[in-house]
C-alpha positions as CSV (number, residue, x, y, z in Angstrom):
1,X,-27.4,15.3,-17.1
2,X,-30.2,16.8,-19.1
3,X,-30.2,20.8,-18.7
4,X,-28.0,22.1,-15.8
5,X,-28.0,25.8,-15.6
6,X,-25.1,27.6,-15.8
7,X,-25.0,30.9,-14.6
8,X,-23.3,33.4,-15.4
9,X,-21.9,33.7,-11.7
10,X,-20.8,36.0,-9.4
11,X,-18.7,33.8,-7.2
12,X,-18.8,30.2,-6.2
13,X,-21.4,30.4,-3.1
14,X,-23.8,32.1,-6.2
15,X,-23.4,28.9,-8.0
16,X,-24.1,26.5,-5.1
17,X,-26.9,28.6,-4.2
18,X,-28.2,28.2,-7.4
19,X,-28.3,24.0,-6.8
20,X,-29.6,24.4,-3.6
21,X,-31.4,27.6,-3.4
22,X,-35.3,27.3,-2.2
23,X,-36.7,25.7,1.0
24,X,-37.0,22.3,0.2
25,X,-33.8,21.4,-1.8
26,X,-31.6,21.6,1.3
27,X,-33.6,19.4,3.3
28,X,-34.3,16.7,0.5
29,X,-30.6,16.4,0.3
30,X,-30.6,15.9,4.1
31,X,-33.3,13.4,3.7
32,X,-31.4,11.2,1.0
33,X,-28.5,11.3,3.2
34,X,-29.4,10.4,6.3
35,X,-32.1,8.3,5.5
36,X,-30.7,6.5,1.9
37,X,-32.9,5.9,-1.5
38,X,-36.6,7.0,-1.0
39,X,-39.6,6.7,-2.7
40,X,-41.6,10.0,-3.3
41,X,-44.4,8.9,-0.7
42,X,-41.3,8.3,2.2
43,X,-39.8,11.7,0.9
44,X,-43.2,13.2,1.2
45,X,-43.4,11.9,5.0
46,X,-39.8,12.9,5.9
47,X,-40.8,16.5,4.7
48,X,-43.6,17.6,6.8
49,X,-45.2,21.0,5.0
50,X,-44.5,20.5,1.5
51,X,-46.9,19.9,-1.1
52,X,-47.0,17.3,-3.5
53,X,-46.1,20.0,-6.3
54,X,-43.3,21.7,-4.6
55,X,-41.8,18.3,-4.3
56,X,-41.5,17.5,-7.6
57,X,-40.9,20.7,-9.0
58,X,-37.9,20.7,-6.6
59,X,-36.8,16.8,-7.4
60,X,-36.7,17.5,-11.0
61,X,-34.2,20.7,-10.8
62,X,-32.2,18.4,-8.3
63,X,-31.9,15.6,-11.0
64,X,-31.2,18.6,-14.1
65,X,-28.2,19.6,-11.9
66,X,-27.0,15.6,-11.3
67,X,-27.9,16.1,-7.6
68,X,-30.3,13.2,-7.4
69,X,-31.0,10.1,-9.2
70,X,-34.2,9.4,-10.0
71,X,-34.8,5.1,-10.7
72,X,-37.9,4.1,-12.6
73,X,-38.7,0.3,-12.4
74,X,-41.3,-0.9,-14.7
75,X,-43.7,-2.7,-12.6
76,X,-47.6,-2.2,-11.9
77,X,-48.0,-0.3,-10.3
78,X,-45.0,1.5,-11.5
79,X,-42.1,2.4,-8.7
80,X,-39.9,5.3,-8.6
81,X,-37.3,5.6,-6.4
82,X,-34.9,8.6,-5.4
83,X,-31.1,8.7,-4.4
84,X,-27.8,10.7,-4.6
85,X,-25.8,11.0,-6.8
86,X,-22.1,11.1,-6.5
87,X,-22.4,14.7,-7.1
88,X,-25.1,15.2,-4.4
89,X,-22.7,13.2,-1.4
90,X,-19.9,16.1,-2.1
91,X,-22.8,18.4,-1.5
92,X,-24.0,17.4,1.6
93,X,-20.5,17.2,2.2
94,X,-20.1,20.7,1.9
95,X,-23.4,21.8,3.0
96,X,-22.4,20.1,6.8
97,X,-20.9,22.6,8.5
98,X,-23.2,25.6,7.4
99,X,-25.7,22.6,9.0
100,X,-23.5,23.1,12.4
101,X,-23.7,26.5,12.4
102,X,-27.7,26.2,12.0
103,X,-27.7,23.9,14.8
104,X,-25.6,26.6,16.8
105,X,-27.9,29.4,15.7
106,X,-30.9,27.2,16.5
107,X,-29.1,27.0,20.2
108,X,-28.5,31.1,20.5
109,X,-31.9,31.8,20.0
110,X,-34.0,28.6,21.9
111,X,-35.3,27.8,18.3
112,X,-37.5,24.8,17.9
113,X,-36.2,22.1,16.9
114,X,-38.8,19.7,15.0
115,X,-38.2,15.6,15.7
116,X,-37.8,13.5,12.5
């Protein structure tokens, strides 16, 4: 772990919003999970909408709060290669029933509900 912010907090759903707080982060998690170790190009694809920028931005604060592992093999051209952590599994864990209820909402009010 490099630099993992550390509040101060209010209660514990401030501090897990502080891990997964922003747009992306949730979904990258989903990504990893469902779909295992990625490279940024197959994260990219599995994330329709966000930028290359916004990607990285939120990978980096992911890895700084030991959510994901980021591999770097030194090859030409060189490969990176994104996973969770032990750490990030008990997330997901935790984030899967607010998931359900999303799914339930999504249901309530005929959301759209994009194919992956």
């Amino acid at each position: 772990m490099s630099s993992v912010r550390s509040g101060p907090y209010i209660c514990g759903i401030d501090a897990a919003m502080d891990v997964v707080g922003g747009k992306w982060k949730s979904v990258i998690l989903w990504e990893l999970e469902s779909k295992g170790t990625r490279r940024f190009g197959e994260l990219k694809r599995g994330l329709p909408g966000v930028s290359e920028k916004v990607l990285i931005q939120q990978l980096r604060e992911l890895e700084e709060d030991d959510i994901v592992h980021r591999e770097v093999y030194r090859e030409v051209p060189p490969r990176v290669e994104y996973s969770l952590t032990e750490l990030g599994v008990s997330l997901n864990a935790a984030l899967e029933p607010l998931g359900d209820w999303g799914l339930r909402r999504m249901e309530l009010i005929g959301a759209e509900h994009v194919a992956h």
